[in-house]
C-alpha positions as CSV (number, residue, x, y, z in Angstrom):
1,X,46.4,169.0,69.5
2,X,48.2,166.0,68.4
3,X,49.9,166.9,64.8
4,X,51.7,164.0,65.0
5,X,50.2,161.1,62.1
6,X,49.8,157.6,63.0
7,X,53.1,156.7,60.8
8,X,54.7,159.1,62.4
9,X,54.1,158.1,65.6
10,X,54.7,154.5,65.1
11,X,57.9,155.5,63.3
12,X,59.1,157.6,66.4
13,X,58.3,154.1,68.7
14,X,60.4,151.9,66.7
15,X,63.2,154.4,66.8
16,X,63.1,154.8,70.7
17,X,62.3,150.6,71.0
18,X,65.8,150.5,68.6
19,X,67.6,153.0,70.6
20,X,66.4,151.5,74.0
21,X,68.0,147.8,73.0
22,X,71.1,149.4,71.8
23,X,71.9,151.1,74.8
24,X,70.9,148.1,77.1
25,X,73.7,146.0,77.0
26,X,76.1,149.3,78.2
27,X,73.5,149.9,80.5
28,X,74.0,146.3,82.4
29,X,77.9,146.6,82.1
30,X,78.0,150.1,84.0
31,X,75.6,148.1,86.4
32,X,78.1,145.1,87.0
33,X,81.3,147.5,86.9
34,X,79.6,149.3,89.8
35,X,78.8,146.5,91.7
36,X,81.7,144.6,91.3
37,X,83.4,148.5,92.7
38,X,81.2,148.4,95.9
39,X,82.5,145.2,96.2
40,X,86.1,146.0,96.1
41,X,85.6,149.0,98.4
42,X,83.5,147.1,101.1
43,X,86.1,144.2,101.5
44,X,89.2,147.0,101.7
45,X,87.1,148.8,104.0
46,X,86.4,145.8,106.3
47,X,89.7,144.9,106.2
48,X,91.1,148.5,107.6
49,X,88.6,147.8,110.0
50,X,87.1,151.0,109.3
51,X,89.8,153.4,109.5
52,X,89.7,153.7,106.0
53,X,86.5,156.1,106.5
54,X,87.8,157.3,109.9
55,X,90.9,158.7,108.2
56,X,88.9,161.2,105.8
57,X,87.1,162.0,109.2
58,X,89.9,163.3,111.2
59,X,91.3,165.3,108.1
C-alpha cells in the first residue's frame, strides 16, 4: 500500500521537521501579540467597570 521509498519518506520528514522550525518563531509571536491583547482588553475592561461589555448588551 505504501509506494512511498524509504528516501522518500525520510526526505518528506526533514522537509516537514525544516518547515515546522521555520514557522515556529511566527508561531510564538502571534502567541505573545495575543496575550499581551487579552491583556490590554482585560485592564480597559476592569477599568469601565464592566460597562464596556454591558454597552454592546443594551445595543
Amino acid at each position: 500500500m505504501n509506494s512511498l521509498s524509504s528516501e522518500d519518506r525520510e526526505k518528506i520528514e526533514q522537509k516537514a521537521k525544516t518547515l515546522k522550525e521555520s514557522i515556529r518563531p511566527h508561531i510564538i509571536e502571534l502567541k505573545t501579540d495575543l496575550h499581551e491583547l487579552k491583556q490590554k482588553y482585560s485592564i480597559e475592561y476592569s477599568l469601565n467597570d464592566g460597562r464596556y461589555g454591558k454597552q454592546g448588551a443594551e445595543q
